[in-house]
Backbone as JSON Lines, residues from 0, in Angstrom:
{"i":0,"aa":"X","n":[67.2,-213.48,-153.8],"ca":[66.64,-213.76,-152.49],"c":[66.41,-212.43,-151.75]}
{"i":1,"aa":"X","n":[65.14,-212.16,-151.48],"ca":[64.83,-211.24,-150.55],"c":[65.45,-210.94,-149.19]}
{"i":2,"aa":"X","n":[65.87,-210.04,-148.74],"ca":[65.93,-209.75,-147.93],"c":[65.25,-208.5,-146.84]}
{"i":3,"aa":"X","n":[64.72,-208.97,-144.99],"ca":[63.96,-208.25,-144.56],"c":[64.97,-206.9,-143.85]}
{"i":4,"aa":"X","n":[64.85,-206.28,-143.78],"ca":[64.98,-205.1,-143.27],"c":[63.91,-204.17,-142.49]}
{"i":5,"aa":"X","n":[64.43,-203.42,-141.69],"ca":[63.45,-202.62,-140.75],"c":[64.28,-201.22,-141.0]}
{"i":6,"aa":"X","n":[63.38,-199.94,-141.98],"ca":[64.05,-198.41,-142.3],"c":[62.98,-197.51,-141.0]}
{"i":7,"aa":"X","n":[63.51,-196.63,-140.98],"ca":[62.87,-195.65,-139.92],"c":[63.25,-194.58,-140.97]}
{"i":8,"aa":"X","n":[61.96,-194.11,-140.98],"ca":[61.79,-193.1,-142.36],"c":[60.99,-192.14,-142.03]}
{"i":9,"aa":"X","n":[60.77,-190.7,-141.77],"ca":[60.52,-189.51,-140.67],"c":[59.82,-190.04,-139.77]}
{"i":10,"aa":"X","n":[60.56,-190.67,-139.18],"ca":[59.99,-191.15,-137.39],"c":[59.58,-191.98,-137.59]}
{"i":11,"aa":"X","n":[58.93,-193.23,-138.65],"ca":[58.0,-193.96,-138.65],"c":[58.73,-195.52,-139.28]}
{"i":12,"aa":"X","n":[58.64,-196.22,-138.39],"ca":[59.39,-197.76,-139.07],"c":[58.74,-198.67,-140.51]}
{"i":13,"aa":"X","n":[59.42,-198.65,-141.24],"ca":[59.23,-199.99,-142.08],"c":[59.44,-201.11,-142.37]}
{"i":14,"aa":"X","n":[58.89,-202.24,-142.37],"ca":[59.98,-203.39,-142.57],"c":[59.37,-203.66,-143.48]}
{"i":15,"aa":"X","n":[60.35,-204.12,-144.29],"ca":[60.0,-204.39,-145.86],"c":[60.76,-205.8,-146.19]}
{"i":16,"aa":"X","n":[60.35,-206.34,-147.22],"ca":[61.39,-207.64,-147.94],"c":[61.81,-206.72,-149.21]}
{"i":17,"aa":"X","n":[63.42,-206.85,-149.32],"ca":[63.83,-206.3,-150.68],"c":[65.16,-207.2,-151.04]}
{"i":18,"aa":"X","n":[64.94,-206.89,-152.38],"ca":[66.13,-207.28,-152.98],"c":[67.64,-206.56,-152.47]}
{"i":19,"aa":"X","n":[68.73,-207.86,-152.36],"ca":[69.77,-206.89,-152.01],"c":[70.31,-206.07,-152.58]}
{"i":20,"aa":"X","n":[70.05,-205.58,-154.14],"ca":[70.6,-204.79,-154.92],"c":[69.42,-203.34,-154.97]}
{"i":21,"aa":"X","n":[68.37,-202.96,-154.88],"ca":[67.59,-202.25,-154.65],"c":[68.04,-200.98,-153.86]}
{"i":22,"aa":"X","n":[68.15,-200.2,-154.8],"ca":[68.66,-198.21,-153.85],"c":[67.53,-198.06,-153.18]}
{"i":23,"aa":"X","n":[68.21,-197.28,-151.93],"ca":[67.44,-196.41,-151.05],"c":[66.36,-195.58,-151.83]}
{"i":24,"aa":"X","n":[66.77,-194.82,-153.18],"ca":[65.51,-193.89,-153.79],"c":[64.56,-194.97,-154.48]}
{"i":25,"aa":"X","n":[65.28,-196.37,-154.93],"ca":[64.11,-197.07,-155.37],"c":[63.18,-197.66,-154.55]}
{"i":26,"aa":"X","n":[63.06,-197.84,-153.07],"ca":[62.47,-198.26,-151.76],"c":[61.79,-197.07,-151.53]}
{"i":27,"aa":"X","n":[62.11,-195.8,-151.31],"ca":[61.21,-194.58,-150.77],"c":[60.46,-194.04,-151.89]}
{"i":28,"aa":"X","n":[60.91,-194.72,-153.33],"ca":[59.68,-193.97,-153.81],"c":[58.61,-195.19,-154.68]}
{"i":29,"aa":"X","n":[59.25,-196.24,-154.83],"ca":[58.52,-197.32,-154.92],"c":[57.79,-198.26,-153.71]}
{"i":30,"aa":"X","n":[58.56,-198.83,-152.94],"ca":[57.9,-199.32,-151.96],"c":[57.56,-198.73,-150.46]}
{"i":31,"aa":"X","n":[57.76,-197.8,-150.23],"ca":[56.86,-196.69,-149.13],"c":[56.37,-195.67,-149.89]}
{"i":32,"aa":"X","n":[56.01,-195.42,-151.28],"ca":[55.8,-194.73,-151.49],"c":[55.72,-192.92,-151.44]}
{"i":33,"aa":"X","n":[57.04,-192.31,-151.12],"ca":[57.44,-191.12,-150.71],"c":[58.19,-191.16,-152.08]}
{"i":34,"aa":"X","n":[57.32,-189.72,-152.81],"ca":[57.78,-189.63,-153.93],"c":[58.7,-187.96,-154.43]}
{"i":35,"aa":"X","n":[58.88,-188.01,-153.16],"ca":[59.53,-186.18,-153.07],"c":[60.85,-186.43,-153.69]}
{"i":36,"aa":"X","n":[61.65,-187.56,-153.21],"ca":[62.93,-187.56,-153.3],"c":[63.01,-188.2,-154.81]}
{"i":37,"aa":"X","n":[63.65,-187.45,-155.57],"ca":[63.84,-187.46,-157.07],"c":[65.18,-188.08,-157.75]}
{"i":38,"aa":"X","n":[64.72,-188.95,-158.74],"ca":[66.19,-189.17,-159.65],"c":[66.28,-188.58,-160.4]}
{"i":39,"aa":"X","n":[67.74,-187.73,-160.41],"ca":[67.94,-187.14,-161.49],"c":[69.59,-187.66,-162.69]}
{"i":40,"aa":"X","n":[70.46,-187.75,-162.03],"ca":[71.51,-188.21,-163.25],"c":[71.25,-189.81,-162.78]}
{"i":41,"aa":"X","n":[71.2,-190.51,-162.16],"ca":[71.41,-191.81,-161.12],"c":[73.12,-192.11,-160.84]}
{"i":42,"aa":"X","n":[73.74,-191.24,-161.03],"ca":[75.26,-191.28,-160.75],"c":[75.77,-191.03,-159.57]}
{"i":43,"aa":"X","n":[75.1,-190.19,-158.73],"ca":[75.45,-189.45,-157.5],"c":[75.73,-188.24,-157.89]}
{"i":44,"aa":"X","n":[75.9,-187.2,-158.72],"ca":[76.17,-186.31,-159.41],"c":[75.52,-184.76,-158.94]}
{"i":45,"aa":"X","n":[74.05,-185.55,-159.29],"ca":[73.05,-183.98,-159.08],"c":[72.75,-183.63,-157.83]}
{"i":46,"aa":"X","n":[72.53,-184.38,-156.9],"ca":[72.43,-183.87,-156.03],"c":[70.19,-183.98,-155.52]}
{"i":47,"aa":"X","n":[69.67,-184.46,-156.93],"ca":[68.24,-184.47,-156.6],"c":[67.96,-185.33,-155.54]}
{"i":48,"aa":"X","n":[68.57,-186.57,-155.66],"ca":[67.85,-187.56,-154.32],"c":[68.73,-187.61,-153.61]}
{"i":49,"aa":"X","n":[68.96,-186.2,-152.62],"ca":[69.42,-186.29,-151.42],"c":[68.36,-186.28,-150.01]}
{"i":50,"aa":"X","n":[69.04,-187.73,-149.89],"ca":[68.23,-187.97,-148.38],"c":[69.41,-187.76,-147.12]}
{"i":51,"aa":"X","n":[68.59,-187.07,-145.64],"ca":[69.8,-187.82,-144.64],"c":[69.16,-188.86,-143.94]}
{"i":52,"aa":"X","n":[70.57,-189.82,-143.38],"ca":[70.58,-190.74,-143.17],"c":[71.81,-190.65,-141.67]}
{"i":53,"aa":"X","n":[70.83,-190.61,-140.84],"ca":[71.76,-190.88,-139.23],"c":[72.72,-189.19,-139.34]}
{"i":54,"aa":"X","n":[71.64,-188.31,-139.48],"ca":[72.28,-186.75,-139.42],"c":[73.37,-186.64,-140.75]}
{"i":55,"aa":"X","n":[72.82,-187.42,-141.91],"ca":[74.3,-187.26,-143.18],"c":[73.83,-187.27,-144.4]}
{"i":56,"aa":"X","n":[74.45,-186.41,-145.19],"ca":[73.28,-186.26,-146.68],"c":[74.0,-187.14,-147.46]}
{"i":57,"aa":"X","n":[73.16,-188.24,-148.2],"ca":[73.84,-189.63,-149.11],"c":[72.55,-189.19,-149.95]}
{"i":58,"aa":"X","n":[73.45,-189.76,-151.2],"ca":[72.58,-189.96,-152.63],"c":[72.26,-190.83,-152.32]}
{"i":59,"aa":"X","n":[70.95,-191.0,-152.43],"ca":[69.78,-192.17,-152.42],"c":[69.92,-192.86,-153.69]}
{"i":60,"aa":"X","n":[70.56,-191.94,-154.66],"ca":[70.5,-193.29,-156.06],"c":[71.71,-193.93,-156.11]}
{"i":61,"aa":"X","n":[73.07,-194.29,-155.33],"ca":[73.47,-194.88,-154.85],"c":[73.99,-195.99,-153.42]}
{"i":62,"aa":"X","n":[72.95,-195.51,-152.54],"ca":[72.77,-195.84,-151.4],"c":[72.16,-197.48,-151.61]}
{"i":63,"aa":"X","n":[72.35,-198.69,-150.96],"ca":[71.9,-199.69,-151.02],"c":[70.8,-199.64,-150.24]}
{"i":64,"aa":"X","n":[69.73,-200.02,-150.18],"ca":[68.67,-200.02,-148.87],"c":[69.09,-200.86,-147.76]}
{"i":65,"aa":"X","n":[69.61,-202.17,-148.06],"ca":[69.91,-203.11,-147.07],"c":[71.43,-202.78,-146.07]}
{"i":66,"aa":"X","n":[72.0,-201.4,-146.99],"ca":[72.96,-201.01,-145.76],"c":[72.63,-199.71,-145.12]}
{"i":67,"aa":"X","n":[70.93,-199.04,-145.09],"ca":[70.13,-198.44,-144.34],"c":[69.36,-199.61,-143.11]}
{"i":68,"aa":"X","n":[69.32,-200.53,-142.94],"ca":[68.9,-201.45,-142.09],"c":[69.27,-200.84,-140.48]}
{"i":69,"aa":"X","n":[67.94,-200.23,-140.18],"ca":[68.0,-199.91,-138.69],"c":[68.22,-198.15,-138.66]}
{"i":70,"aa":"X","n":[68.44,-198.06,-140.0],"ca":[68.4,-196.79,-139.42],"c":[67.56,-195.19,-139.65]}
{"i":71,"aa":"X","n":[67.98,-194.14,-139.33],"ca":[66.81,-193.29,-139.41],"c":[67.17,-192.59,-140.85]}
{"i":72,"aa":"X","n":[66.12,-192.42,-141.26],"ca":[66.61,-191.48,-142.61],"c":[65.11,-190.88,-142.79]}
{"i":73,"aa":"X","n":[65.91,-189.59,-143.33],"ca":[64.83,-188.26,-143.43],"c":[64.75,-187.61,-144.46]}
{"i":74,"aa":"X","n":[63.65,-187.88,-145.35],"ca":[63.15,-187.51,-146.45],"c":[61.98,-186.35,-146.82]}
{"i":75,"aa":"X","n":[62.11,-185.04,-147.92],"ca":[61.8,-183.95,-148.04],"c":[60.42,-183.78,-146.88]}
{"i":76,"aa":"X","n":[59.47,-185.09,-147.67],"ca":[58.42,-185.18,-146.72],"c":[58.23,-184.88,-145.08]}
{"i":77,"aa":"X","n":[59.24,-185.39,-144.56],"ca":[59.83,-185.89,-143.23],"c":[59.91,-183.92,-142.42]}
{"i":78,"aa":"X","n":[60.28,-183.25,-143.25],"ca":[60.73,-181.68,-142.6],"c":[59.29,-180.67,-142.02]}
{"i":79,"aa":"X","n":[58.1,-180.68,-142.67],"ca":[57.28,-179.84,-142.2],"c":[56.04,-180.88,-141.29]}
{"i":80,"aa":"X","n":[55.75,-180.56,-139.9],"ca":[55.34,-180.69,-138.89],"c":[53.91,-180.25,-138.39]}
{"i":81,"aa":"X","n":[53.02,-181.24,-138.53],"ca":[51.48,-180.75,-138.22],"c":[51.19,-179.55,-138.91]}
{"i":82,"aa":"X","n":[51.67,-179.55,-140.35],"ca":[50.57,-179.18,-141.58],"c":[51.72,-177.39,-141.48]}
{"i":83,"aa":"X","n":[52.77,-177.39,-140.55],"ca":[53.34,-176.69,-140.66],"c":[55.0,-176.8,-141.77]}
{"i":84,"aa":"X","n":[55.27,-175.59,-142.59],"ca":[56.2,-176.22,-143.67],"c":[57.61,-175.79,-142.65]}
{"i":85,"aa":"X","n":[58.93,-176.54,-143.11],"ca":[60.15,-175.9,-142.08],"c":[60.4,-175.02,-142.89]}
{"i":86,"aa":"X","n":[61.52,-174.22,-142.08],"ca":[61.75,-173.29,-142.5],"c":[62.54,-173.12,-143.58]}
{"i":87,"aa":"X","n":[63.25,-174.31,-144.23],"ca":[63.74,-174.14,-145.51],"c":[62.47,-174.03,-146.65]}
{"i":88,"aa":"X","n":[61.58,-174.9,-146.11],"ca":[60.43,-175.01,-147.79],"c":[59.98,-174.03,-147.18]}
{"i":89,"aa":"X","n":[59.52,-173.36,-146.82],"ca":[59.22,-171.87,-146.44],"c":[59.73,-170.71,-147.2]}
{"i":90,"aa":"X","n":[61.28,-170.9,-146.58],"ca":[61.89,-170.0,-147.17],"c":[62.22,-169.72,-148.96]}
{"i":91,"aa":"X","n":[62.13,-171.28,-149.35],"ca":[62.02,-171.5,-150.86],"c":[60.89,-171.14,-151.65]}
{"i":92,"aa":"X","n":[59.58,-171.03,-151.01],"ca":[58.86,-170.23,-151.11],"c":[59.03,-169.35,-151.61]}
{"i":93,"aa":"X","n":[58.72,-168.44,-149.99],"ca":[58.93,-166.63,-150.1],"c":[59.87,-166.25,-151.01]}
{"i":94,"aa":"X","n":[61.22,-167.05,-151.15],"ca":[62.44,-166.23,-152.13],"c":[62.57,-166.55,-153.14]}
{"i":95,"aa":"X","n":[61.75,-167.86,-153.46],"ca":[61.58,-168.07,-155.43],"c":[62.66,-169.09,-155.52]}
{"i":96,"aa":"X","n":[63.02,-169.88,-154.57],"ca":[64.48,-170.85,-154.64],"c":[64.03,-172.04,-155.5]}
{"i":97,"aa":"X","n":[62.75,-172.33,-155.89],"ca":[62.49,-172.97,-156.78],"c":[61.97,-172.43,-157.79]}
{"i":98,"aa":"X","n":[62.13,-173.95,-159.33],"ca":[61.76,-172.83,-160.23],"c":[60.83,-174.62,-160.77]}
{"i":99,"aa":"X","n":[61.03,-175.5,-161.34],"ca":[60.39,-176.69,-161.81],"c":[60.22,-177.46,-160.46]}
{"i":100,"aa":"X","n":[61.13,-177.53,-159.8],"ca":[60.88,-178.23,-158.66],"c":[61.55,-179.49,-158.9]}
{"i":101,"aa":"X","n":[62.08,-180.37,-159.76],"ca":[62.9,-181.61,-159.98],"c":[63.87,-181.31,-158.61]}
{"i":102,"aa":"X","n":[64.88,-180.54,-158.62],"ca":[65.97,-180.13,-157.68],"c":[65.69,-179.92,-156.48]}
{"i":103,"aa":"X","n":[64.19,-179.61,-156.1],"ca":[64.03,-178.54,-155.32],"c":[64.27,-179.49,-153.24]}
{"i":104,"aa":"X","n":[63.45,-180.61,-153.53],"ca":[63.53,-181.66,-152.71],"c":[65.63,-181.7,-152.14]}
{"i":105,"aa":"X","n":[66.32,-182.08,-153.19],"ca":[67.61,-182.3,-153.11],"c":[68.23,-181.86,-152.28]}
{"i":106,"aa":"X","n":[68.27,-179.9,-152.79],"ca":[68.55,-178.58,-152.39],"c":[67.88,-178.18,-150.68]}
{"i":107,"aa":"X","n":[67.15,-178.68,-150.74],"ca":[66.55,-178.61,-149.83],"c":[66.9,-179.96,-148.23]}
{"i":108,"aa":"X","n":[67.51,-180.75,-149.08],"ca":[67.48,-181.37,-148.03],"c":[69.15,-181.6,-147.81]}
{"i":109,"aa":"X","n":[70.31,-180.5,-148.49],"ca":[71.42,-180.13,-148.45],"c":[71.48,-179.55,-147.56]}
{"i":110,"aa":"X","n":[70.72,-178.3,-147.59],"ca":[70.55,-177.19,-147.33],"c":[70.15,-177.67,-145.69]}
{"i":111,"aa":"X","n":[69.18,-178.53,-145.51],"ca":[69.12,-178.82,-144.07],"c":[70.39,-179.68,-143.55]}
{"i":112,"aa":"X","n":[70.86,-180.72,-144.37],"ca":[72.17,-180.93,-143.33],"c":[73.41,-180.16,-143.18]}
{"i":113,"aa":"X","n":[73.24,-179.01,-144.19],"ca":[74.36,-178.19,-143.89],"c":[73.99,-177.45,-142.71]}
{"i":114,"aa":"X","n":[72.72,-176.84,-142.14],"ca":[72.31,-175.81,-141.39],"c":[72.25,-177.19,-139.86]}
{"i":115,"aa":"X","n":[72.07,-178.39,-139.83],"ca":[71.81,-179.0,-138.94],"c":[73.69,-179.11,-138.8]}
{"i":116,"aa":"X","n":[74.5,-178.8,-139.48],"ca":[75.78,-178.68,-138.86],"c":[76.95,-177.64,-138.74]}
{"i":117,"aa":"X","n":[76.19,-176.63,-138.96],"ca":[76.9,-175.73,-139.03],"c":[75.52,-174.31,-139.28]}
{"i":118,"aa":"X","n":[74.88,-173.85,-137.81],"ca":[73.36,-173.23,-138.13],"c":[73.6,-171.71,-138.54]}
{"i":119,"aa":"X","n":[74.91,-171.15,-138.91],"ca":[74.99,-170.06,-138.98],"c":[76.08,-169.66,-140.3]}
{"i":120,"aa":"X","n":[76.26,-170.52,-141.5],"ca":[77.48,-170.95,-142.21],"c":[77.31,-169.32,-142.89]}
{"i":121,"aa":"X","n":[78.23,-169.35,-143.12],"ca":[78.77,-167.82,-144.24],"c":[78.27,-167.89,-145.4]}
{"i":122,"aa":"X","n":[77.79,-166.81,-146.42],"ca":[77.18,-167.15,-147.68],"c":[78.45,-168.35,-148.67]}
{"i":123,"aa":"X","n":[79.47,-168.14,-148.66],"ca":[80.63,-168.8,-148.83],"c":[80.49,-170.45,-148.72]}
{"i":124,"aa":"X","n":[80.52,-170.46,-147.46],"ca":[80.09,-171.9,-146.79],"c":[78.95,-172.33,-147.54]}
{"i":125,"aa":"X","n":[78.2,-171.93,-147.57],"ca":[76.6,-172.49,-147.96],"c":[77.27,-172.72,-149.67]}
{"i":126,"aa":"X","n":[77.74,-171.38,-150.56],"ca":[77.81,-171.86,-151.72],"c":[78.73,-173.64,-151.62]}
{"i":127,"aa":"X","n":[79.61,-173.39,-151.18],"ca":[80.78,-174.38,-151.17],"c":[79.44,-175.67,-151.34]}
{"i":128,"aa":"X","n":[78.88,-176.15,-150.04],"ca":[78.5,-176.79,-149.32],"c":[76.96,-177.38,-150.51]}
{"i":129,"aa":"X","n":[76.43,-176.39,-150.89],"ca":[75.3,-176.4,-152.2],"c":[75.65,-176.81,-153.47]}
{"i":130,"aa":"X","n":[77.33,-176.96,-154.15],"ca":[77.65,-177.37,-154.57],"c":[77.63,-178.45,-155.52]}
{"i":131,"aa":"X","n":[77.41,-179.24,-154.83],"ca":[76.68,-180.71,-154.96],"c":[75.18,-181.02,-155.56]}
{"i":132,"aa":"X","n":[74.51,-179.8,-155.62],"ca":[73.04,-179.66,-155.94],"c":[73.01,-179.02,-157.04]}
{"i":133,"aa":"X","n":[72.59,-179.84,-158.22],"ca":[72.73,-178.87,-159.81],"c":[71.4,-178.66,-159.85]}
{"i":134,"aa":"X","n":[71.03,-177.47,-160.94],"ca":[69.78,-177.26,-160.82],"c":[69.94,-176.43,-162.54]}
{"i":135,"aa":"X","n":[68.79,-177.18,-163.11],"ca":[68.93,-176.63,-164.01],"c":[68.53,-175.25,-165.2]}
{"i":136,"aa":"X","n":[67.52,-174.98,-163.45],"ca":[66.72,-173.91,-164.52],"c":[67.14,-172.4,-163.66]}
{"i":137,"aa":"X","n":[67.84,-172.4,-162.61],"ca":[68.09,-170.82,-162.02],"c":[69.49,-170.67,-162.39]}
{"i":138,"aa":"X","n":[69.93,-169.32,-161.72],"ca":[71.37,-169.62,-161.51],"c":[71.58,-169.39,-160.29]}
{"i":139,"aa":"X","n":[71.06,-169.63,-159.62],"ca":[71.31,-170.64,-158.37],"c":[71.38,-169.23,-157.15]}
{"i":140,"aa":"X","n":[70.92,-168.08,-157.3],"ca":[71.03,-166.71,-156.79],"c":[69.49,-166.95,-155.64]}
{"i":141,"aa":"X","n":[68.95,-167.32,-156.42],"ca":[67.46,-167.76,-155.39],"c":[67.64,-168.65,-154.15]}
{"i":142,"aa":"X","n":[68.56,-169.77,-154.53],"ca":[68.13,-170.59,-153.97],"c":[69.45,-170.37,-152.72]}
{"i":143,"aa":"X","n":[70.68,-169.62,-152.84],"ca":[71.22,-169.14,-151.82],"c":[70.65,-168.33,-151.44]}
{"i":144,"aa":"X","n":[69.73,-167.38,-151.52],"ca":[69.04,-166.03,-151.08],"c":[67.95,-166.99,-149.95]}
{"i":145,"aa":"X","n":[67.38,-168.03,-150.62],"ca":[66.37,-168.76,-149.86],"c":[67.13,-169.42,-148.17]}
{"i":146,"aa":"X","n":[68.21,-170.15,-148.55],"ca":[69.05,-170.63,-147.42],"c":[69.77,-169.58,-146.55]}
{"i":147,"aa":"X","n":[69.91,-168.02,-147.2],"ca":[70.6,-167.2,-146.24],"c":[69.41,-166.5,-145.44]}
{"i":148,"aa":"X","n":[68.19,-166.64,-146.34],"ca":[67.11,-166.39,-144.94],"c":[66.44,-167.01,-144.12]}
{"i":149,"aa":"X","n":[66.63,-168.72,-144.15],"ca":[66.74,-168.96,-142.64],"c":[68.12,-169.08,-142.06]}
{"i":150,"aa":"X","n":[68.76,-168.83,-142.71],"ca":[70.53,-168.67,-141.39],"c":[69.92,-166.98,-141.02]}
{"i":151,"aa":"X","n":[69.71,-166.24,-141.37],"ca":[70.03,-164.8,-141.24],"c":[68.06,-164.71,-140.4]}
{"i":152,"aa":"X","n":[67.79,-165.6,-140.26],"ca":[66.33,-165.7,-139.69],"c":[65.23,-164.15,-140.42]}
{"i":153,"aa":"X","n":[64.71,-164.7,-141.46],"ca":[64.24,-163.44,-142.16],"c":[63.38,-163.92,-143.07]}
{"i":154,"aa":"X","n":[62.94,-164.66,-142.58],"ca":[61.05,-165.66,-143.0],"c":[60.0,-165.28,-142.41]}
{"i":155,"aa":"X","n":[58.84,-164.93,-142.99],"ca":[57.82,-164.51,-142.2],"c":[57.33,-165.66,-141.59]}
{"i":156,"aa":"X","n":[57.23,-165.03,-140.08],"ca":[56.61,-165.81,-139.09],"c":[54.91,-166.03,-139.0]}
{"i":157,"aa":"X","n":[54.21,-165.62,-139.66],"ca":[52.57,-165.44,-139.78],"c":[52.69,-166.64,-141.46]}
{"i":158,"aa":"X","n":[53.19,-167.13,-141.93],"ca":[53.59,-167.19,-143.25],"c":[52.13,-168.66,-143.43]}
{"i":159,"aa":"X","n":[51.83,-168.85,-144.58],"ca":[50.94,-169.21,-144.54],"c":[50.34,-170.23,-145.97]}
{"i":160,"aa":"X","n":[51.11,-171.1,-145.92],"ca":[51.19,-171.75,-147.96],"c":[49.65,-171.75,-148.52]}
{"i":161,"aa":"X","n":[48.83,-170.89,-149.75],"ca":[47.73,-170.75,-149.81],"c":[47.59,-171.09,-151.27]}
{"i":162,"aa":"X","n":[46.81,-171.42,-151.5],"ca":[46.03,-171.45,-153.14],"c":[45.8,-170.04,-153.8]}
{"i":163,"aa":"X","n":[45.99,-169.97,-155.0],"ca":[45.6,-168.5,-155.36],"c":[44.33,-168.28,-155.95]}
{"i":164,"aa":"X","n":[43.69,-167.26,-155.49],"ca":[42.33,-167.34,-155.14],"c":[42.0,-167.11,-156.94]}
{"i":165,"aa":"X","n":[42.87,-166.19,-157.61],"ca":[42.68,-166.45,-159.07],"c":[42.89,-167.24,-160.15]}
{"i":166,"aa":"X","n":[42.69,-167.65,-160.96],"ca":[43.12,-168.02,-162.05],"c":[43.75,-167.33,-163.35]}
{"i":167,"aa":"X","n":[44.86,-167.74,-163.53],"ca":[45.69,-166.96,-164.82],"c":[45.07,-166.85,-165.7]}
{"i":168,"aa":"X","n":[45.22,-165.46,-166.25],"ca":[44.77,-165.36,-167.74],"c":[45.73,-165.22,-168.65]}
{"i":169,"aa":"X","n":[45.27,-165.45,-170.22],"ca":[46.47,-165.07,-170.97],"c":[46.02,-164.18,-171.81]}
{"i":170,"aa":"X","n":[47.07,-163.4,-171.81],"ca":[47.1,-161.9,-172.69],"c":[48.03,-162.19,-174.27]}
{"i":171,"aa":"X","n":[46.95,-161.92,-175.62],"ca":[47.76,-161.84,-176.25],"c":[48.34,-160.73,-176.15]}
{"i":172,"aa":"X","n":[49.86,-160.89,-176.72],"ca":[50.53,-159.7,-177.48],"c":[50.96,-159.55,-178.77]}
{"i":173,"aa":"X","n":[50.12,-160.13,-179.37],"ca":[50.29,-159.9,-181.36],"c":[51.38,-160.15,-181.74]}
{"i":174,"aa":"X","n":[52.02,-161.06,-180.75],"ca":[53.55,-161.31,-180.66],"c":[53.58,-162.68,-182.43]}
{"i":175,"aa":"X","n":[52.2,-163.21,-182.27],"ca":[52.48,-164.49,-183.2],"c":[51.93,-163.59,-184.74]}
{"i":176,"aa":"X","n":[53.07,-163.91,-185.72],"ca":[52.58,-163.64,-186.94],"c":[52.13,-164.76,-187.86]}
{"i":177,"aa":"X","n":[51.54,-164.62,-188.82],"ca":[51.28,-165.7,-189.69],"c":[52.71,-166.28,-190.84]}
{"i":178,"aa":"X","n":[53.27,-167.3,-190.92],"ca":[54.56,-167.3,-191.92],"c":[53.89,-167.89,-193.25]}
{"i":179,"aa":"X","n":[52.68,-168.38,-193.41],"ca":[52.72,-168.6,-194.97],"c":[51.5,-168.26,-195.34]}
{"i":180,"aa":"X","n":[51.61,-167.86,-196.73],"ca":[49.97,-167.53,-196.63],"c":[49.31,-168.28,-197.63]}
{"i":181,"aa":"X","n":[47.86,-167.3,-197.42],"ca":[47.23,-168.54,-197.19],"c":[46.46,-167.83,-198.52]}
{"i":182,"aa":"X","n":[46.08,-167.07,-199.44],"ca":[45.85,-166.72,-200.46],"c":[46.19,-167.16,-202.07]}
């Protein structure tokens, strides 16, 4: 049996009919379609589908939707403002804090409820606190370097997310040999 609910999801209400067993990440990326917030172990573990919810970071792949009923929750999407990015995806940017991007949403939206409670935490703090966010392709040096430059405010302010006006080329380097032959 369905049940209706009303989510407030970056500022904007939904009311939806869902099943009572249905996660919060299966509602935001199936039925509102917001596909930033990622599953990654579905245990609560990794740390990829972290959403907040009423100023609090919950795994969305354990979160029920129907015990989000009424309230606000803020998803990766939800952070940059009239085509402007915040200053965490900014800063993940400029400092390389991503590398595939699976994590990057998660980390990122740690990273804002740690700074929305504490706006000045110690590199210490932040590791402690980041913890929770596995990532599998850095070692994780970026993506504190990325969060200590908006605590330490050291993002360019002119900053500007652009397309690159080139296209990659590839260079051999005679690196490939032949292994059998062909004579």
């Amino acid at each position: 049996m369905k049940h209706a609910i009303t989510l407030g999801v970056n500022g904007q209400p939904y009311e939806l009919e869902i099943e009572p067993n249905r996660l919060l990440l299966q509602v935001l990326r199936e039925e509102i379609g917001l596909t930033g917030t990622k599953e990654g172990c579905a245990i609560g573990v990794c740390g990829a589908c972290s959403v907040i919810v009423e100023g609090r970071l919950v795994s969305s792949c354990l979160t029920l939707a129907v015990a989000c009923q009424g309230k606000e929750i803020t998803t990766i999407e939800g952070l940059a403002k009239d085509g402007v990015l915040h200053p965490l995806q900014q800063a993940f940017i400029e400092y390389g804090g991503f590398q595939c991007g699976a994590c990057t949403p998660g980390q990122i939206m740690a990273a804002k409820a740690l700074l929305d409670e504490n706006p000045k935490p110690s590199e210490e703090e932040v590791k402690e606190w980041m913890s929770g966010n596995l990532c599998r392709c850095t070692g994780y040096y970026k993506i504190l370097e990325s969060v200590m430059a908006v605590v330490n405010n050291k993002i360019t302010a002119e900053f500007q997310f652009r397309k690159r006006d080139q296209q990659a080329r590839i260079q051999s380097l005679d690196v490939y040999k032949s292994v059998a032959r062909t004579d």
